[in-house]
N, C-alpha and C positions, 0 to 999 in steps of 0.2 A: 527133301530134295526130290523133283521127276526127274527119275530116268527113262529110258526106251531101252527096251528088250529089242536086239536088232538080228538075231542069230536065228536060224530055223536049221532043222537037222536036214542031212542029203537026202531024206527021203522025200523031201519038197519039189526036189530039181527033179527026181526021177519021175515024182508022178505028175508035174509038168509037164517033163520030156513026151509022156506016152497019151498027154490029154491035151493042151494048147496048141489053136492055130492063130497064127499072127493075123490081127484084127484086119477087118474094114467097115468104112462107113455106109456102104452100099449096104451090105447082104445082110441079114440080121443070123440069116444060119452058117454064115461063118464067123461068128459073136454069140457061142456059148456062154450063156451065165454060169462058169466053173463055181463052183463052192468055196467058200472061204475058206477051206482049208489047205488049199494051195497058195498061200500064201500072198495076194496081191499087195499092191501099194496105189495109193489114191490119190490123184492128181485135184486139187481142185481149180478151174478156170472161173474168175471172176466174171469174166463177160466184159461187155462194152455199156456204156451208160444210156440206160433207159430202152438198153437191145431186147432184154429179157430171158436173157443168151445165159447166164451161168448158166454151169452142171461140171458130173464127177467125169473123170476120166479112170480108165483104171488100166493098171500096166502089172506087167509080169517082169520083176526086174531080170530076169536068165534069158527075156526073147524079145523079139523084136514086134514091133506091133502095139496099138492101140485103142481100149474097149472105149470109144469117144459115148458119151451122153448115155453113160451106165447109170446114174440116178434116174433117169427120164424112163431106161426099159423096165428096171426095176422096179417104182412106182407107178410107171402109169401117166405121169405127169412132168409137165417142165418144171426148173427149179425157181426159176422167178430172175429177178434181177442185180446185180453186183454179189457176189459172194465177196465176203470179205475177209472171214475166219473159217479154218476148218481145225481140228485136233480131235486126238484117242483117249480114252480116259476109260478105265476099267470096263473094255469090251465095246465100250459105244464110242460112236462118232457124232461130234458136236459139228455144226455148220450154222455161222451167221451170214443171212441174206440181207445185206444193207438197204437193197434198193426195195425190195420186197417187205422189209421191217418185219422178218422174224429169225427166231432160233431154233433148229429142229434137231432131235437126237437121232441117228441111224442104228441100226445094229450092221456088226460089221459085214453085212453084204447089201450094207447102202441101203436097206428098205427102214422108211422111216415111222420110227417108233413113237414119238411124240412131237409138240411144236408148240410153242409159244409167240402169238404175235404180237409186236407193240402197238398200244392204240394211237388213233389218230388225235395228233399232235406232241406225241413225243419225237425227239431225235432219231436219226437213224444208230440203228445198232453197229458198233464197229468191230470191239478185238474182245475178247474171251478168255477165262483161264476156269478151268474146275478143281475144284479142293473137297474132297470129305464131306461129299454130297449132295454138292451146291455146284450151280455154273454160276458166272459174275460175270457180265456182260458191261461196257463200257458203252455210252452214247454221248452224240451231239446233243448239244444244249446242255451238256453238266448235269449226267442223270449214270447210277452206276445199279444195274436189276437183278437182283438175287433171285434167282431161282431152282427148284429142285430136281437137281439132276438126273431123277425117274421121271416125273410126272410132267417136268418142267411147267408147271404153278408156280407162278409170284411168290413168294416169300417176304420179301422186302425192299426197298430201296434207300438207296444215296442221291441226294440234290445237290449238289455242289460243285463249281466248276465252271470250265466256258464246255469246249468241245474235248470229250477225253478221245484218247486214243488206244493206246498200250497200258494191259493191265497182268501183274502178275502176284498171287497168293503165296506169302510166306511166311509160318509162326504165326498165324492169325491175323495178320496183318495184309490190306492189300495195298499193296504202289502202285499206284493208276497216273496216268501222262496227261497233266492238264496242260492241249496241245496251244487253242489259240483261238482269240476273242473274234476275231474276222479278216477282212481281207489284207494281209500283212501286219497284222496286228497280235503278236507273239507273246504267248506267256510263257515261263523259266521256272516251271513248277511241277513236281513231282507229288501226288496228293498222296496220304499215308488214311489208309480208313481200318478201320475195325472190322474185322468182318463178318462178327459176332453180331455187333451190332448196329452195324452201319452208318455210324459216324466217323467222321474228322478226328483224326487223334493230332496231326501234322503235317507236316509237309518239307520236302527236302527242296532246295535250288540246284537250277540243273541250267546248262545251256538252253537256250531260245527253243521254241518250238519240240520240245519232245514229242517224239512219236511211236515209239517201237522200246519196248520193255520185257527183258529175258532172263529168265535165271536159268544159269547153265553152272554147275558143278556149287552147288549152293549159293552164288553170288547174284547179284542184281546187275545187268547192265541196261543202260538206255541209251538209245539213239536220239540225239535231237539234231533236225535240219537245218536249224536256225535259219535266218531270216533271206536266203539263195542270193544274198547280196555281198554284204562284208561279214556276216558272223557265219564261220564254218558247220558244214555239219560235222557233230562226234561222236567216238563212242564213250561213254563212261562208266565207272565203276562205282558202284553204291555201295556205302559204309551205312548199314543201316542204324547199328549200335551210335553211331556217332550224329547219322542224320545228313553228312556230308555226301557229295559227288566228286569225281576225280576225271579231270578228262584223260583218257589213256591215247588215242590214234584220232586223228581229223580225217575229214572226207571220207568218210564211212556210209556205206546204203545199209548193209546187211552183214548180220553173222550167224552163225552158226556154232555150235559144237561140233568138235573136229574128231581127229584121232590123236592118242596117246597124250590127252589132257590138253590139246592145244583147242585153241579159238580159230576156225578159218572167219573169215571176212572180204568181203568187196567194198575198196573204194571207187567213188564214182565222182569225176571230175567233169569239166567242162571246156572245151578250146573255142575260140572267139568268134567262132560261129554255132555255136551252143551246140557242137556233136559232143556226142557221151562220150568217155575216156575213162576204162575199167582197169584197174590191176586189183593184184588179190595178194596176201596178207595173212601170217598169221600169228597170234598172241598165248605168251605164255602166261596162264594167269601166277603161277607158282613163283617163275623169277619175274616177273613184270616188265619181259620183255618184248620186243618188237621185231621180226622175219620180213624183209621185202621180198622174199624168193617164193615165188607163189605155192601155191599147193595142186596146180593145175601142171602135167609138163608138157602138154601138148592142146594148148587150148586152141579153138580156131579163133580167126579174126574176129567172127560174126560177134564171141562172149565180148570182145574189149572192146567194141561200137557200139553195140546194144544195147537197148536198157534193161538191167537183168531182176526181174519179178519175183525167181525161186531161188535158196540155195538150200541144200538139204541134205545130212546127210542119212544112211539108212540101207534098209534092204540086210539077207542075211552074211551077207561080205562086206558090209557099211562104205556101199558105192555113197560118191558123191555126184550130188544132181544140181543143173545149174538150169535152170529156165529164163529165156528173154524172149521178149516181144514187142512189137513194132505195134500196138496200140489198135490195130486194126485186122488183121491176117490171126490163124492161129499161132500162138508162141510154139517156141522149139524146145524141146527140154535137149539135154547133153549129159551122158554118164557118163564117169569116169571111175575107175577101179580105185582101192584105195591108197594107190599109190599117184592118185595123178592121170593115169594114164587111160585115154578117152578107147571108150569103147564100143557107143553107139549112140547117135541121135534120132529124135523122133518125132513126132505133131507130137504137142500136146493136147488135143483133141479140142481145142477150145481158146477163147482169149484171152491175153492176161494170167498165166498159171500163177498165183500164187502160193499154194502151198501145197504139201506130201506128207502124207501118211504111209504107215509101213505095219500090214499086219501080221502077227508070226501068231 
């Protein structure tokens, strides 16, 4: 099972207090490259399509302010185009560039340590998961790339599939989301590979379109959108022993792992002139039950309009973070204590935030 170390001692906040000034994009000297050891968390911004626009963001969750296009001072260089994965795995930071077609390891102050690009004519690279020293990287056109989580060298691969989406490593085994053959043209299949050796061992059925695949407290869950017509999207639960799926909640964008064993989640609806319609939700996996009382108690309007890109929880008081955007403009993140209660917003230095890391 991963978990997240999410806790840092008070001596974090103290030597914040006496060294962080709240960012800007202008000055580059009031945007100290602080050390890692103060604890940041890393926003990644996907960008806009074919902008060339990803890169990291990096925030202090105790201040206000934002280190916008910290991969970029770091290295030297832009990040390329769509980021579509980012996560922590024993000290490094894995990032997949879709539009760019590669995969690069950071160390954790974002300077990148190695990179893997995919050649031309394969799919783009989409979602990621690392296990015991390997990254597994899923792509368009039904192609899943084993590589070594130092060197990131090729190792092996999977051919199988239409376009995979969501992949997660478990007991050897990986469930990867074989999403969908082309344009509204949906597949209802969960692939099970070996990941020893890189074959098909099975496959689970799962609602239309799976896309987003988590294990959170040992369990599997997937997301499938199904077809934005008459089949909902849902969340479900994976019985792997049995090879079954279970739909638990419909209209589901995203989840998370919460506090005190619960699941938070966002549903995401539509009123009849396709404005988004967000509530939030959450799941007990223990008794298998269902909360309409959000986990948010003081959300603004903007979160239940928007369409929300991040949710996440983290940092060393395990704030919760919600990011949306307006598909053009930079997204907004929003923090909120872990009670609910909102405590500051901010740019998320870029477009599209999809995902946070949190380093202690």
């Amino acid at each position: 099972m991963r978990t997240r170390s999410l806790l840092c001692t008070m001596l974090c906040s103290l030597i914040l207090g006496m060294s962080f000034t709240a960012c800007s994009d202008d000055d580059d000297d009031d945007n100290p490259i602080i050390d890692p050891v103060d604890y940041p968390a890393y926003i990644l911004n996907e960008g806009a399509w074919e902008a060339n626009n990803a890169n990291i963001s990096r925030f202090f969750p105790s201040y206000k302010g934002i280190d916008s296009d910290y991969y970029q001072k770091v290295n030297g260089k832009l990040m390329g185009d769509l980021a579509n994965a980012m996560m922590e795995e024993d000290n490094n930071i894995y990032v997949v560039i879709g539009g760019s077609k590669y995969v690069a390891r950071l160390d954790l102050n974002c300077v990148e340590q190695a990179r893997y690009s995919f050649p031309e004519g394969e799919g783009e690279p989409r979602c990621i998961d690392v296990e015991d020293g390997y990254v597994y990287v899923t792509q368009h056109g039904g192609q899943v790339s084993k590589l070594d989580a130092q060197t990131l060298k090729l190792v092996s691969t999977f051919k199988g599939g239409d376009n995979l989406e969501g992949i997660v490593e478990k007991d050897g085994k990986l469930y990867v989301a074989n999403a969908w053959k082309g344009v509204y043209d949906f597949n209802k299949e969960l692939l099970v590979i070996n990941a020893e050796t890189m074959t098909k061992t099975g496959s689970i059925d799962v609602v239309l379109n799976p896309v987003q695949v988590q294990e959170i407290d040992d369990k599997i869950y997937v997301i499938s959108q199904g077809n934005y017509e008459d089949v909902q999207a849902v969340l479900q639960v994976i019985d792997t022993k049995a090879g079954t799926s279970k739909v638990i909640v419909k209209d589901v964008d995203k989840i998370i792992e919460g506090h005190n064993g619960l699941i938070y989640g966002v549903r995401s609806t539509y009123d009849a002139d396709w404005n988004t319609i967000n509530s939030f939700f959450t799941y007990n996996p223990k008794k298998g039950t269902i909360s309409e009382t959000s986990f948010l108690q003081d959300a603004p309007s903007s979160i239940s309009s928007t369409a929300i890109y991040l949710l996440e929880v983290g940092g060393y008081a395990d704030f919760i973070y919600i990011g949306i955007s307006d598909y053009v403009t930079n997204g907004t993140i929003y923090q909120f204590d872990a009670s609910g209660k909102l405590l500051q917003s901010f740019d998320s230095g870029g477009i599209n935030p999809n995902a946070m890391i949190f380093i202690d």
